[in-house]
N, C-alpha and C positions, 0 to 999 in steps of 0.2 A: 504494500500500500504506500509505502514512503516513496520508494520508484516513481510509483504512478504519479502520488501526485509533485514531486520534483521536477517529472519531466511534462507536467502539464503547465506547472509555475516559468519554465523554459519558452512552452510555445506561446509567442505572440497573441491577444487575441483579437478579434478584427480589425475591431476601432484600432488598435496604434500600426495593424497592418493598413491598414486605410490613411491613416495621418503620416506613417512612414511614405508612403509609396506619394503623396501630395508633395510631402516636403523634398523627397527626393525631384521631383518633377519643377520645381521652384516654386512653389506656394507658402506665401508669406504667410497665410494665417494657419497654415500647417505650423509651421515655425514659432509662431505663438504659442500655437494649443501643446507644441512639445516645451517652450521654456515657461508655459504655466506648470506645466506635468514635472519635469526635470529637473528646474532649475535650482527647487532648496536641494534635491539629493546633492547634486555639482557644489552648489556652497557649503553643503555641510561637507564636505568631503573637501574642498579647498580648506575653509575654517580649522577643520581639526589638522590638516595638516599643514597651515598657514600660521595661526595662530593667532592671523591679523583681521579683524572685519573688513577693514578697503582691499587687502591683498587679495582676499579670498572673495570680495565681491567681482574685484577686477579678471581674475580665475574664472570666473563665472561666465564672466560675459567675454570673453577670448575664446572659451568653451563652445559657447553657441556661433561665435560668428565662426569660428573656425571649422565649424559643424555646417554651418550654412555654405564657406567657401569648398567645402569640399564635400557635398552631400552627396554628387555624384559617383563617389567611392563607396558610400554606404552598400552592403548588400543584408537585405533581408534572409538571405538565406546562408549567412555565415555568422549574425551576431544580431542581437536584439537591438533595437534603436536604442533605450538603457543601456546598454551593456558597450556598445559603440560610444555614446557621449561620455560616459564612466573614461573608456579609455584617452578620448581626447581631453577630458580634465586633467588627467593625470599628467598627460603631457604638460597643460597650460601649466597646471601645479609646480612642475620641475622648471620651466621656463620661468617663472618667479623666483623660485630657488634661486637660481642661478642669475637673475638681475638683481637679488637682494647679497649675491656674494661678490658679484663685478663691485657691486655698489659702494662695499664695505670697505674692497681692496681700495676702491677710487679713494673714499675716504682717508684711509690710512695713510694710504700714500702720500695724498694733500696736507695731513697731521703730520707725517715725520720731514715732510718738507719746508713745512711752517712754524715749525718747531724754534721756538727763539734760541736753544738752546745748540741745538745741532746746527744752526746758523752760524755761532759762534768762532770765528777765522782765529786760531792763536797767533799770536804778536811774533813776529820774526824778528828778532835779535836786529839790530841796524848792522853787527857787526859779524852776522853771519849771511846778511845780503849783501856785503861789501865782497866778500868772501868767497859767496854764489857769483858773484857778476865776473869775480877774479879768474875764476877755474873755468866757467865759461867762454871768455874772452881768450885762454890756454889752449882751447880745442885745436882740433884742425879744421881750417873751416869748411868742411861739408856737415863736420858732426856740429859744430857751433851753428850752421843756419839750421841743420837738424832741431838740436833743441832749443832754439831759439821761435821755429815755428810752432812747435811742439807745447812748449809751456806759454809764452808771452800771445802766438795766436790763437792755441785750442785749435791744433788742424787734428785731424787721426792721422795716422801712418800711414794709408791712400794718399789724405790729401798732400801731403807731404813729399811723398814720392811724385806726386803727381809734379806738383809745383815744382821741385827742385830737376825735374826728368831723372830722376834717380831710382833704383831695383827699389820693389819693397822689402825685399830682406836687407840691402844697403842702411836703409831706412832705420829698420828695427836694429840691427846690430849699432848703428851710429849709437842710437836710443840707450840700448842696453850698456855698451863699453861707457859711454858717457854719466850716465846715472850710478856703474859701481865707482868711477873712477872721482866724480863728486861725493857722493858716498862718503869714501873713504877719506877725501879731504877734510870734509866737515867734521867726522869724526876723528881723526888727527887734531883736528883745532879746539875742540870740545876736552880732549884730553889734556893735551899741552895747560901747562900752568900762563 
């Protein structure tokens, strides 16, 4: 007896096979009579897994138009119209999800970027940018306009190469020999009494 009636609760009965088969056809007041019929299950089902009532209202109605833009896919004879919108909730459900976590990232990002704190440049000694400009000036000059494009105009290693018509690995290695070889001056001088 439970069989039976499971699989009678399964089949369709006229009327939503009648308001299915309208709605699939494009009849707007099909579309009605399904988001009078549908539309709390869709929200409750948004809500409890939202948490938010506008979230979950907005779930709701991306549900139906979404249902409306593609009712052409619908088939009566692979899923019950309930059982069909259920599924495209779920979707809209995940699709909030996922713009309430873009959203957070955004946020955060804008926080640790606004951040007074993380803003904060420390003070460069006058007499260790006398020092910087010294070892600098030392280079040989492909690696001195290397890093000179490098730190003073913010180029990348591309632009760099591009500008000077130089290899990008030219580039990088000027970069690299250069940065130990300041390095280690600054830290000589740091030492020294």
């Amino acid at each position: 007896m439970l069989q039976a009636q499971t699989k009678e609760a399964r089949v369709p009965d006229e009327d939503e096979l009648d308001v299915a088969g309208r709605f699939q056809a494009g009849d707007e007041r099909a579309l009605e009579a399904i988001y009078r019929r549908w539309s709390p299950l869709v929200f409750t089902l948004a809500l409890r897994a939202l948490g938010d009532r506008g979230d979950a209202e907005d779930a709701t109605q991306r549900t139906f138009v979404s249902a409306w833009n593609s009712r052409a896919s619908f088939d009566p004879e692979r899923a019950r119209l309930s059982t069909w919108l259920v599924a495209i909730a779920k979707h809209r459900i995940a699709d909030v999800r996922e713009a309430r976590a873009r959203v957070a990232a955004a946020q955060e990002e804008l926080q640790r970027l606004t951040d007074p704190e993380a803003l904060v440049v420390p003070e460069i000694d006058l007499g260790d940018r006398l020092l910087l400009a010294d070892e600098i000036e030392r280079l040989e000059p492909d690696a001195r306009a290397v890093i000179r494009l490098a730190f003073y105009d913010d180029l990348t290693h591309d632009q760099i190469a591009h500008r000077l018509r130089l290899p990008l690995g030219t580039v990088k290695s000027h970069i690299r020999r250069s940065l130990t070889r300041l390095r280690r001056r600054l830290e000589v001088s740091h030492v020294a009494p």
